[in-house]
VOPAGU-2260 file (C-alpha; in pm, 1 decimal, decimal comma):
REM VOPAGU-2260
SITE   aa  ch    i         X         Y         Z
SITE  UNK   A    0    -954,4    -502,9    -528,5
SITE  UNK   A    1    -712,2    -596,5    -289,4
SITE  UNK   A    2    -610,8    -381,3     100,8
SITE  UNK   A    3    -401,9    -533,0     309,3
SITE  UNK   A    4    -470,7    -404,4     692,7
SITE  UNK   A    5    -213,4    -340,4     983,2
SITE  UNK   A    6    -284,4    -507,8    1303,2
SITE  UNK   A    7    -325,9    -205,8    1540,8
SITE  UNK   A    8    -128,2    -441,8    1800,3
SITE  UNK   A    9     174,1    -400,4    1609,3
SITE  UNK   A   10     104,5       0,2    1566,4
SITE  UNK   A   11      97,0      18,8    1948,9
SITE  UNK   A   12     376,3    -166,4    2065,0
SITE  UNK   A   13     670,7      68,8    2004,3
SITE  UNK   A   14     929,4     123,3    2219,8
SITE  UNK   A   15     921,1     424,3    2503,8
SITE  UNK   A   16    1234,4     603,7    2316,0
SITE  UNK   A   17    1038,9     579,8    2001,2
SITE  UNK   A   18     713,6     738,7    2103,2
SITE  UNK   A   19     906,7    1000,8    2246,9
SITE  UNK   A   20    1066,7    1053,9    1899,4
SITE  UNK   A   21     806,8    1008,5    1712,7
SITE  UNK   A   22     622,6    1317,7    1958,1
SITE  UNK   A   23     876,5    1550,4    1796,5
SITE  UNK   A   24     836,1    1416,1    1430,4
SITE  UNK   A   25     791,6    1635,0    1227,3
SITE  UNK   A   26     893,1    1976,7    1345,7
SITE  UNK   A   27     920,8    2109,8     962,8
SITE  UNK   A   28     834,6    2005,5     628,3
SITE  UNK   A   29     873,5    1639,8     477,5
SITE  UNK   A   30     957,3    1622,6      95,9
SITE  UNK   A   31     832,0    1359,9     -61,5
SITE  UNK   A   32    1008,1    1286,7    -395,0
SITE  UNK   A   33     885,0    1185,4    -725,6
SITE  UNK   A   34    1139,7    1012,6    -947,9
SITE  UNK   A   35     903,4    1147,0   -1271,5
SITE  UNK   A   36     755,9    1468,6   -1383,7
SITE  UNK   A   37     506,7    1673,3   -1228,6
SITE  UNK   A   38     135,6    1558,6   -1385,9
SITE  UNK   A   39     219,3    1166,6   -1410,0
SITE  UNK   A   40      83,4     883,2   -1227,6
SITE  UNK   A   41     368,3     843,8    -905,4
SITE  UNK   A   42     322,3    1266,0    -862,8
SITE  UNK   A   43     -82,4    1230,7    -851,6
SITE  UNK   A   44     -29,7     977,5    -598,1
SITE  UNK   A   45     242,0    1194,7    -408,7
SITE  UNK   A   46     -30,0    1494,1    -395,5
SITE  UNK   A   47    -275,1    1295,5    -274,5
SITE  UNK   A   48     -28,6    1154,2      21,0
SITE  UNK   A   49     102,2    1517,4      59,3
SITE  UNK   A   50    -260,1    1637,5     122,3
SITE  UNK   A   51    -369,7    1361,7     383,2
SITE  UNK   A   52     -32,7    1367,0     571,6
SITE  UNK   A   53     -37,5    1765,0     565,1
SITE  UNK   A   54    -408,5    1706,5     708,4
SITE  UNK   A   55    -307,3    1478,1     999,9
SITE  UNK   A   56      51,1    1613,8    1139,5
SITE  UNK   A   57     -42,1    2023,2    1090,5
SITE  UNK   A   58     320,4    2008,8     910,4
SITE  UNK   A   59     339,7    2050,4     552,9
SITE  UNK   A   60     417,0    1780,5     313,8
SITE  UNK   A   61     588,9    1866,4     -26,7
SITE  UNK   A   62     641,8    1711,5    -301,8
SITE  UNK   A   63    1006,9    1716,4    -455,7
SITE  UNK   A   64     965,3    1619,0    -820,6
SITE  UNK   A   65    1300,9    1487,2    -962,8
SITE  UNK   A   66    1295,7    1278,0   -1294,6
SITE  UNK   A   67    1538,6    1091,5   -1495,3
SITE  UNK   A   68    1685,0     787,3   -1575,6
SITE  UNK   A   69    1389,9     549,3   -1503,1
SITE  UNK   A   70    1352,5     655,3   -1117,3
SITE  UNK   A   71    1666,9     650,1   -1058,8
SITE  UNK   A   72    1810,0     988,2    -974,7
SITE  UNK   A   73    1515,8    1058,1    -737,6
SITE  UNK   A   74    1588,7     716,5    -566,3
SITE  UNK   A   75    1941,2     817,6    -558,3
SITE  UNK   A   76    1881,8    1128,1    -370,3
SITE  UNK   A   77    1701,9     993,6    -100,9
SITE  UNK   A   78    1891,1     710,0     -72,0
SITE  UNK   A   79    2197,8     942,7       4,8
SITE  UNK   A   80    1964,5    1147,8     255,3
SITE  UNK   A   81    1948,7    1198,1     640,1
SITE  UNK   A   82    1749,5     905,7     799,9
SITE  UNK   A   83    1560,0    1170,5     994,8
SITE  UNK   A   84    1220,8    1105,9     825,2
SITE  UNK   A   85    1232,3    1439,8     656,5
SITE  UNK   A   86    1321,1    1295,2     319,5
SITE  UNK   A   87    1071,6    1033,9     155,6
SITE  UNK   A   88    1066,9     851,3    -165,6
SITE  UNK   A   89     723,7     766,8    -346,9
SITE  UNK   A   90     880,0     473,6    -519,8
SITE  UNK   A   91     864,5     247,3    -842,7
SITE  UNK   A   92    1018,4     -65,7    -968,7
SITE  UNK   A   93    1225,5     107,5   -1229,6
SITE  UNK   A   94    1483,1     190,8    -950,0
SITE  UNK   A   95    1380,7     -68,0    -649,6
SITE  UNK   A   96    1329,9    -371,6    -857,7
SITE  UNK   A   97    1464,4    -412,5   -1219,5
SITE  UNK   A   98    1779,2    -105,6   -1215,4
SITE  UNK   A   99    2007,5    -342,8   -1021,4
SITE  UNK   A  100    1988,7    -636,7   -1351,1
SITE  UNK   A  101    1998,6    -364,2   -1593,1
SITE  UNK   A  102    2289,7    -108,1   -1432,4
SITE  UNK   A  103    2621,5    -182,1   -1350,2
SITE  UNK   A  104    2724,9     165,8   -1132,0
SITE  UNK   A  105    2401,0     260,2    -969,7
SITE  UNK   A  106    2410,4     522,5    -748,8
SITE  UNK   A  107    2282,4     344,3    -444,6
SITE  UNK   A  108    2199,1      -4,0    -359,0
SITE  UNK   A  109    1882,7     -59,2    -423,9
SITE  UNK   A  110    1864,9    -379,9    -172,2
SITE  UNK   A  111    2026,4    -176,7     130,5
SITE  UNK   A  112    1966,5     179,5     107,3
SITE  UNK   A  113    1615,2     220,7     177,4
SITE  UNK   A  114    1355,4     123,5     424,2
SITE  UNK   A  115    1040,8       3,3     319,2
SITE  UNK   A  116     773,4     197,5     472,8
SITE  UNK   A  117     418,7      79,0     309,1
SITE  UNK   A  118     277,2      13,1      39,8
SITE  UNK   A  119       9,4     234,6    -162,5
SITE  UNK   A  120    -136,0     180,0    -501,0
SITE  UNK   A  121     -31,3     -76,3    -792,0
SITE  UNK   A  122     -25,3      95,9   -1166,0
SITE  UNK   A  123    -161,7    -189,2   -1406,9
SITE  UNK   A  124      50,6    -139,7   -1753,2
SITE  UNK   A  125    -195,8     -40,4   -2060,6
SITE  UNK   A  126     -91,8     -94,4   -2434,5
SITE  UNK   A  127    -261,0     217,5   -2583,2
SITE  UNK   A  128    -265,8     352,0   -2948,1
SITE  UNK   A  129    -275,3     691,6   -3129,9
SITE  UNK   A  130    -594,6     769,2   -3305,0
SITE  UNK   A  131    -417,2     760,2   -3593,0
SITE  UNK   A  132    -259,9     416,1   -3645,6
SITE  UNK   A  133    -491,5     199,6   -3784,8
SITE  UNK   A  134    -561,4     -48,5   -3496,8
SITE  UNK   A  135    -792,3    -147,5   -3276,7
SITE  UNK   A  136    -675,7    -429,5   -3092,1
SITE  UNK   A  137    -359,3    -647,2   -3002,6
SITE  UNK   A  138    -420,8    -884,6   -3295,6
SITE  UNK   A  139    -443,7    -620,6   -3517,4
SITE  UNK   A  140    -113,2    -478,5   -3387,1
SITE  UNK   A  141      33,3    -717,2   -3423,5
SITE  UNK   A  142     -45,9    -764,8   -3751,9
SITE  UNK   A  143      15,8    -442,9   -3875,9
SITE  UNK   A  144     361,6    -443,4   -3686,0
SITE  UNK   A  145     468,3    -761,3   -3895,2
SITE  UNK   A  146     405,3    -611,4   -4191,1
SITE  UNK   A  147     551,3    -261,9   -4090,8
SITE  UNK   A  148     873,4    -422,1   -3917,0
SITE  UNK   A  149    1088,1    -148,7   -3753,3
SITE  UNK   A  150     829,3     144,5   -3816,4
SITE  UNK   A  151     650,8     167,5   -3536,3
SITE  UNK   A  152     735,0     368,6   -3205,4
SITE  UNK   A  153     655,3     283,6   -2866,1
SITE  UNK   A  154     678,3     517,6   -2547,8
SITE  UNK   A  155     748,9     425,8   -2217,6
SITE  UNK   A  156     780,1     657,0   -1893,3
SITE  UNK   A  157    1124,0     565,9   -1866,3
SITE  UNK   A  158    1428,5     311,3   -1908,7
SITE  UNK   A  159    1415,8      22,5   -1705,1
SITE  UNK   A  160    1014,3      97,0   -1606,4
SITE  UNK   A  161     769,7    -146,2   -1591,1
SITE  UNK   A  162     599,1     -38,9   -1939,2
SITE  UNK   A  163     978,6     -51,1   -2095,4
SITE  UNK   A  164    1009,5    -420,8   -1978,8
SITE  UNK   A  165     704,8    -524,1   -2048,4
SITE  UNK   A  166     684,7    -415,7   -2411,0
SITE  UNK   A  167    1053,7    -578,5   -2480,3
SITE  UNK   A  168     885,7    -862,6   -2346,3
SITE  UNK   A  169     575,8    -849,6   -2599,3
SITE  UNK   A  170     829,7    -792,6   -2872,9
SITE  UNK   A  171     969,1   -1113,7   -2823,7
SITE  UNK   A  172     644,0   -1265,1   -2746,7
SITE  UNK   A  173     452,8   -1161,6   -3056,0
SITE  UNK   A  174     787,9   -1156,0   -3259,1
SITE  UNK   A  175     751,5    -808,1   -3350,9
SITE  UNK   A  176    1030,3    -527,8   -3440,4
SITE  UNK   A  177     950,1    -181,8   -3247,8
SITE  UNK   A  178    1134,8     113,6   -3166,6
SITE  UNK   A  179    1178,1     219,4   -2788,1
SITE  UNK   A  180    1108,7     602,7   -2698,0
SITE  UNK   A  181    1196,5     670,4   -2384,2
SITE  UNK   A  182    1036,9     954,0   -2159,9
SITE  UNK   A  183    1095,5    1112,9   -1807,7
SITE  UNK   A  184     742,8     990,3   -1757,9
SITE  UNK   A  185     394,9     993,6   -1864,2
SITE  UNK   A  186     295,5    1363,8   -1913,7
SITE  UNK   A  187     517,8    1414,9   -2153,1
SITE  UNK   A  188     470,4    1059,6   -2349,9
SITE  UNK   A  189      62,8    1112,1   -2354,6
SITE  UNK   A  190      39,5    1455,4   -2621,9
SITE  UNK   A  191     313,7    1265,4   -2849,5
SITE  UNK   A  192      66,7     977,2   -2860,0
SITE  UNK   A  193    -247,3    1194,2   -2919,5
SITE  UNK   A  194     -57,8    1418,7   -3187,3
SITE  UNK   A  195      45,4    1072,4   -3369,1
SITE  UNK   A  196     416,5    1164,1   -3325,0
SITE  UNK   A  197     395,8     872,6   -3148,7
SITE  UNK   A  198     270,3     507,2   -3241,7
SITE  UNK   A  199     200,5     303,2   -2939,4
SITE  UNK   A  200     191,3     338,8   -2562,7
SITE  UNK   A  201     296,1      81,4   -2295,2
SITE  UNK   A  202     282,2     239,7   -1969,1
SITE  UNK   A  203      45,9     298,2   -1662,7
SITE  UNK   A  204    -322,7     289,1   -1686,4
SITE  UNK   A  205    -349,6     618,2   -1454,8
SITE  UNK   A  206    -118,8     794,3   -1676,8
SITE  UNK   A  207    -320,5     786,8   -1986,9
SITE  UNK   A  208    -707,4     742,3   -1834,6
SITE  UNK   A  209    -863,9    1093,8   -1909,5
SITE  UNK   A  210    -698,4    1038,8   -2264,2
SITE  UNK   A  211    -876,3     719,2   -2314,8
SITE  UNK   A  212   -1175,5     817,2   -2113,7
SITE  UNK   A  213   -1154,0    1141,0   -2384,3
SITE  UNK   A  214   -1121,2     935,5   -2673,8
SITE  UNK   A  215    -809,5    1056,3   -2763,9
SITE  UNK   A  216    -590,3     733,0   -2757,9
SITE  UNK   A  217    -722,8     434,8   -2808,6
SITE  UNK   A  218    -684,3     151,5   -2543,4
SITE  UNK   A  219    -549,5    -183,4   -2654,4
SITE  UNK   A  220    -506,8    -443,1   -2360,9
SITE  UNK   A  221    -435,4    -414,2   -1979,6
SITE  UNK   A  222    -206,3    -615,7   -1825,8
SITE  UNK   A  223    -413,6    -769,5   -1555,9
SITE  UNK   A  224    -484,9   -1102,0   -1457,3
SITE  UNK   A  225    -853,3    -986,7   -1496,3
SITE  UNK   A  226   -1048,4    -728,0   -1646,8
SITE  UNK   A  227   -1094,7    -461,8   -1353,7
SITE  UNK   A  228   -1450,9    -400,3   -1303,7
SITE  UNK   A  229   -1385,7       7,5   -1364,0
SITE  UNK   A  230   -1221,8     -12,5   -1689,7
SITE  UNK   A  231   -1387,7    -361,2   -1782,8
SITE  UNK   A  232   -1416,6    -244,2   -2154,7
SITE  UNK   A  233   -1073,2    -272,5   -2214,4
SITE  UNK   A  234    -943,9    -629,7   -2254,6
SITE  UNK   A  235    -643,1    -815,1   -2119,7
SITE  UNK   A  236    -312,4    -917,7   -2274,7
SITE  UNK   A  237    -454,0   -1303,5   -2186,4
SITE  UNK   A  238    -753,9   -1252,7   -2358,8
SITE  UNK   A  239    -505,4   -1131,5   -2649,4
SITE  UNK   A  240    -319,5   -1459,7   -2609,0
SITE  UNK   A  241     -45,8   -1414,3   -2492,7
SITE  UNK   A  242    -126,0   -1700,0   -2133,0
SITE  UNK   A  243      40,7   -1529,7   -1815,5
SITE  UNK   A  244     148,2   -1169,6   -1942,2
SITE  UNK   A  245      81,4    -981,8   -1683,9
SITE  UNK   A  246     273,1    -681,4   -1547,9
SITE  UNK   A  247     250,0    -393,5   -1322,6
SITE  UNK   A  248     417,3     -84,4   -1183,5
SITE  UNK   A  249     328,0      32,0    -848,1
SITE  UNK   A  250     407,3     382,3    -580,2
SITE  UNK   A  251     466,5     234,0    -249,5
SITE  UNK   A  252     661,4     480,3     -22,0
SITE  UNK   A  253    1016,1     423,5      95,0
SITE  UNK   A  254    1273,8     628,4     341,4
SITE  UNK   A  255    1603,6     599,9     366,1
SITE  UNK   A  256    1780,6     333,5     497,5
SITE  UNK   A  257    1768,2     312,4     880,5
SITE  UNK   A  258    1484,4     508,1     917,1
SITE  UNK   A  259    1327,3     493,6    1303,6
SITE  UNK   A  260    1110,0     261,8    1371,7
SITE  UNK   A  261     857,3     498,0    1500,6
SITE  UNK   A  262     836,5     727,1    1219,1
SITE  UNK   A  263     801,8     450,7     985,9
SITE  UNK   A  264     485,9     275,4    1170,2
SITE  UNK   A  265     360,8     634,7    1221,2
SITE  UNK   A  266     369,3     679,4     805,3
SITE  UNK   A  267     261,5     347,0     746,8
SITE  UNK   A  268     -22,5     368,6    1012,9
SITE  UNK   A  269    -153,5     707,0     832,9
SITE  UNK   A  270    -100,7     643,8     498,9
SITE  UNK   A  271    -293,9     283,1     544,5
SITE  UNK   A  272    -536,1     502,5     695,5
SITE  UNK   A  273    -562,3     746,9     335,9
SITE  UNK   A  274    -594,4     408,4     153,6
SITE  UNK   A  275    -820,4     202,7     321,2
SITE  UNK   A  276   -1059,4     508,0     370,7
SITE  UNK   A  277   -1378,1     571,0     123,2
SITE  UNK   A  278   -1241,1     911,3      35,2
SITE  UNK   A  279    -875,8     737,6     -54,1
SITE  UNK   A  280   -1000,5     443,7    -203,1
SITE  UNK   A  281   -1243,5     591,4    -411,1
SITE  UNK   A  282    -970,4     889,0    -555,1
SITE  UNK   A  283    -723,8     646,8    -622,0
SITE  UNK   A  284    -939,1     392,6    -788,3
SITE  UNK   A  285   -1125,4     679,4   -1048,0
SITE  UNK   A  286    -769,5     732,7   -1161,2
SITE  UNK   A  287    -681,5     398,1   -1244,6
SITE  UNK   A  288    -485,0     313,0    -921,1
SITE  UNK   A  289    -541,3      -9,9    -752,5
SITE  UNK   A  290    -518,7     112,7    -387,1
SITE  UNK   A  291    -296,4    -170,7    -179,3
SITE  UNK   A  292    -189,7    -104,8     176,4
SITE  UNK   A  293      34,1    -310,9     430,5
SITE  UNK   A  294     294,4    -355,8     637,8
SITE  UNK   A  295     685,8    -274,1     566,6
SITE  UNK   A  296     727,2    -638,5     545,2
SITE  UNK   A  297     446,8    -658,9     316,5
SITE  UNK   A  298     624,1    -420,5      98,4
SITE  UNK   A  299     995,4    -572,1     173,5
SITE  UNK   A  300     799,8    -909,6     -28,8
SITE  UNK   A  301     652,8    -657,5    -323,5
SITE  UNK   A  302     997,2    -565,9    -365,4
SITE  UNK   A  303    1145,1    -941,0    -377,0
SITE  UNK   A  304     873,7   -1062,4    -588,8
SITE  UNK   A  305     961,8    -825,7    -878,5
SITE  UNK   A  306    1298,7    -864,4    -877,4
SITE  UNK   A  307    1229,2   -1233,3    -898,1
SITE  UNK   A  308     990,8   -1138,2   -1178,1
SITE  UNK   A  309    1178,3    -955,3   -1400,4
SITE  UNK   A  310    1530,4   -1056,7   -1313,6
SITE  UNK   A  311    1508,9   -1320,9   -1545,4
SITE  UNK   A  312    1304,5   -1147,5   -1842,7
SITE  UNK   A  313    1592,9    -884,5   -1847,7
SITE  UNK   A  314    1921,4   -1132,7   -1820,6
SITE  UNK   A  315    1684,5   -1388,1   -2126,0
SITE  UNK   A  316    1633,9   -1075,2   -2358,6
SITE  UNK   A  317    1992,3    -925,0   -2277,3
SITE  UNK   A  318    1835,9    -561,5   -2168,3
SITE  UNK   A  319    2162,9    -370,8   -2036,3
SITE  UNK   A  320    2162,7      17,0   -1982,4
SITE  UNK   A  321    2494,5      82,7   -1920,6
């Protein structure tokens, strides 16, 4: 498990304009948005935010759930938003890593429109089956997708998500044909699995726990570099074979570009506070969440290092959305 802490020197050196600002923030309620459905991984972290920040300003946080085209539209709508700190975006690397390879006319930029507040949990990416298809591990579906070429359908929570790019990238690994079903996130992809209208699952770990946990799909491989010591009965992707595969989504929090400084140390001070906290840590890990922390800069790198990731597995398989 990894936290990363914020020096409390930094937290305390704001500028006299700032704390004054940052006296009168906030006089009414903050939205946080959710670029996926209500029920799914981003919007259980969102309510857990909500409920801490609600706790320590005595003003209400709400989350604003609005879903589509991989994260996108949500990221769009804050992007376009007052820089007033009123307007917050839980955010993934659908929209703030991987949409600018795989969309020509985004709505925002993705690079300039946002500031980077902190960073909360990672989302490791599970491969999951339905009961019914007759597999119980990644050699075996691989197997049974060779011989089955083209029959098999995969969900994802989303074009351009994590769990999209990194089953394109198995296909091509394992040299296997499978059909891409797209969702507006994982609590509408989970009962498809479970009823057997759908085949396989490649999305985040938190999404689909209490149906694993249930027995109701069946968990294939994580993509970790290790086995995490609260799901350790579920292998990785390595152990699988496939050297290096390893891939994973994430809900760090964002506001719009030039966002006050003050505000954004104030979030980033409180929400590192949620995280690194035995009540926050603990929540976020029985759900499959990886709880991170940081600074904005730490965040600013998290950002970089997946565009640097998966900028090049999009541009060698030829993924384009528009």
């Amino acid at each position: 498990m990894r936290f990363r802490y914020f020096a409390l020197a930094v937290l305390c050196g704001l500028a006299v304009g700032g704390a004054a600002s940052a006296q009168s923030w906030p006089s009414k309620p903050v939205h946080i948005v959710v670029a996926f459905t209500a029920g799914g991984p981003s919007d259980t972290v969102a309510r857990l935010l909500a409920e801490w920040l609600t706790k320590i300003h005595g003003q209400q946080f709400l989350v604003d759930n609005r879903p589509g085209a991989g994260g996108n539209i949500g990221a769009e709508a804050v992007a376009k938003s007052a820089p007033d700190g009123y307007t917050l975006l839980l955010g993934s690397p659908g929209a703030l890593a991987t949409s600018p390879f795989l969309y020509k006319n985004l709505g925002f930029d993705a690079r300039k429109d946002f500031t980077a507040i902190t960073m909360v949990a990672d989302m490791p990416i599970l491969f999951a089956a339905s009961p019914k298809l007759p597999v119980n591990s990644m050699p075996e579906l691989i197997d049974y997708a060779r011989r089955n070429p083209g029959k098999l359908a995969y969900g994802s929570g989303g074009n351009g998500t994590v769990g999209h790019l990194a089953a394109e990238l198995f296909k091509h690994l394992a040299n296997v044909d499978l059909l891409h079903v797209p969702y507006r996130g994982s609590a509408q992809l989970l009962p498809d699995l479970v009823a057997g209208r759908l085949d396989i699952t490649v999305d985040n770990l938190a999404g689909a726990m209490r149906f694993v946990q249930a027995g109701q799909v069946r968990a294939l491989a994580i993509t970790t570099d290790k086995r995490l010591p609260a799901f350790n009965t579920i292998p990785t992707a390595q152990e699988a074979g496939f050297a290096g595969f390893i891939a994973s989504s994430w809900s760090h929090l964002f506001g719009p570009a030039k966002l006050p400084a003050d505000i954004t140390l104030s979030l980033n001070r409180n929400v590192n506070a949620y995280v690194a906290s035995e009540e926050g840590s603990k929540r976020l890990i029985a759900l499959g969440f990886v709880p991170v922390g940081g600074t904005p800069e730490d965040l600013e790198r998290t950002v970089r290092a997946d565009m640097a990731r998966w900028g090049p597995v999009i541009g060698k398989l030829g993924i384009k959305l528009d």
